[in-house]
Structures are given as structure tokens and as C-alpha cells.
C-alpha angles and dihedrals in degrees: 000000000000121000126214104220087167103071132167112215108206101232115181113229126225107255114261120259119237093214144335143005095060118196104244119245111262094227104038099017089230115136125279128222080242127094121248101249093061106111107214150057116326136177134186121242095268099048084050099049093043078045096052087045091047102050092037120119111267090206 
């Protein structure tokens, strides 16, 4: 049986703010691209990016 070591795990993300105020990103405290009022987990462009590069799959 083969095994997937490589999963994607389907994370909603919050729904993006038209405008200010913008929820701070939880690592840096910059502000996000999300509005304020969203309850969760948030990160700016930049910590989601370096996220996205530091759980990917290395091959």
C-alpha cells in the first residue's frame, strides 16, 4: 500500500476585507488582507507565503 506523505489539508480561509480595519497577522502583527471581525487564525501575505514554502512537500 502506498502511503501519501505529501497531504493537502483543505483549510478554509477567512473572507477577504474591503477595506479597513484589517485583522493583524498573528506572527508579525502587520496587517492582513482579512477584516477584523473575523475570529481565527490570520496571517499577512508574507507569513503565508513563508507558511505555504515551509509545510510544502520537499519532494
Amino acid at each position: 500500500m502506498s502511503e501519501d506523505y505529501c497531504t493537502i489539508v483543505d483549510v478554509p480561509k477567512p473572507p477577504k476585507a474591503e477595506g479597513p480595519p484589517y485583522a493583524e497577522c498573528v506572527l508579525c502583527r502587520e496587517p492582513t488582507e482579512y477584516p477584523e471581525s473575523y475570529k481565527g487564525i490570520t496571517l499577512c501575505p508574507v507569513c503565508e507565503w513563508q507558511e505555504a514554502q515551509r509545510t510544502a512537500c520537499s519532494g
